[in-house]
N, C-alpha and C positions, 0 to 999 in steps of 0.2 A: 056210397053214402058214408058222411062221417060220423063219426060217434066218439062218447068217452071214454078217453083210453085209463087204465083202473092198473096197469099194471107191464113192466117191462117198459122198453122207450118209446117216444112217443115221434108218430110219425105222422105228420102235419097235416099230407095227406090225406090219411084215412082218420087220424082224431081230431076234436075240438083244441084247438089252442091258441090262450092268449100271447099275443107277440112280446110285451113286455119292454118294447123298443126305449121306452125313456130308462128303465133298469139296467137295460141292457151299455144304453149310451156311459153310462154311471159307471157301470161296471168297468169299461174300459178305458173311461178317464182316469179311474182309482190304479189300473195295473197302471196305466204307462206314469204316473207322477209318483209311483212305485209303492204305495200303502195297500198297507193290510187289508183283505178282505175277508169276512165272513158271510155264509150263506145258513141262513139259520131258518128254518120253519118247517110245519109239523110233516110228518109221512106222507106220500105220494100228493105232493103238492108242487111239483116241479123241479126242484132245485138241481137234479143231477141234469134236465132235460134243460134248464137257463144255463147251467157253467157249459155242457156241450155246445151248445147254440152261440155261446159267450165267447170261449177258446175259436171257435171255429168262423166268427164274425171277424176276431184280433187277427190270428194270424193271415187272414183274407186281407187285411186292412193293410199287415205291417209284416213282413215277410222274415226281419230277425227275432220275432218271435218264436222260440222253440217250444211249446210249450208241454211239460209233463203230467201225467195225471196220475194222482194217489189213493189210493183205496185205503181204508182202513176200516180191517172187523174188527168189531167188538163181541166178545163172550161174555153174555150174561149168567154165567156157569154156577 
């Protein structure tokens, strides 16, 4: 049975989740004509779990794709 996932990654089969495919398409035309993207929206609303899905659709696509992933914490100290 699937349900919402609220927390950690999300795995498609056991949670609800929207596909996002025409973001997704976007997303990929923006890497390869080579601009800038940003992913901007509020807390546990997808976004780490669209660039996973995103990175992992690209390089399926197009093989000289390397692609790196960056974390950045921020200290609200």
């Amino acid at each position: 049975m699937r349900r919402f996932g609220t927390q950690g990654p999300v795995n498609p089969e056991q949670h609800y989740v929207v596909p996002r495919t025409e973001e997704l398409t976007e997303f990929i035309k923006r890497v390869k004509e080579g601009r800038y993207i940003v992913i901007f929206a509020p807390r546990q609303t997808g976004k780490t779990t669209f660039f996973q899905r995103a990175v992992a659709a690209l390089t399926a696509e197009d093989l000289t794709y390397f692609p790196i992933q960056l974390q950045i914490l921020v200290c609200t100290c």
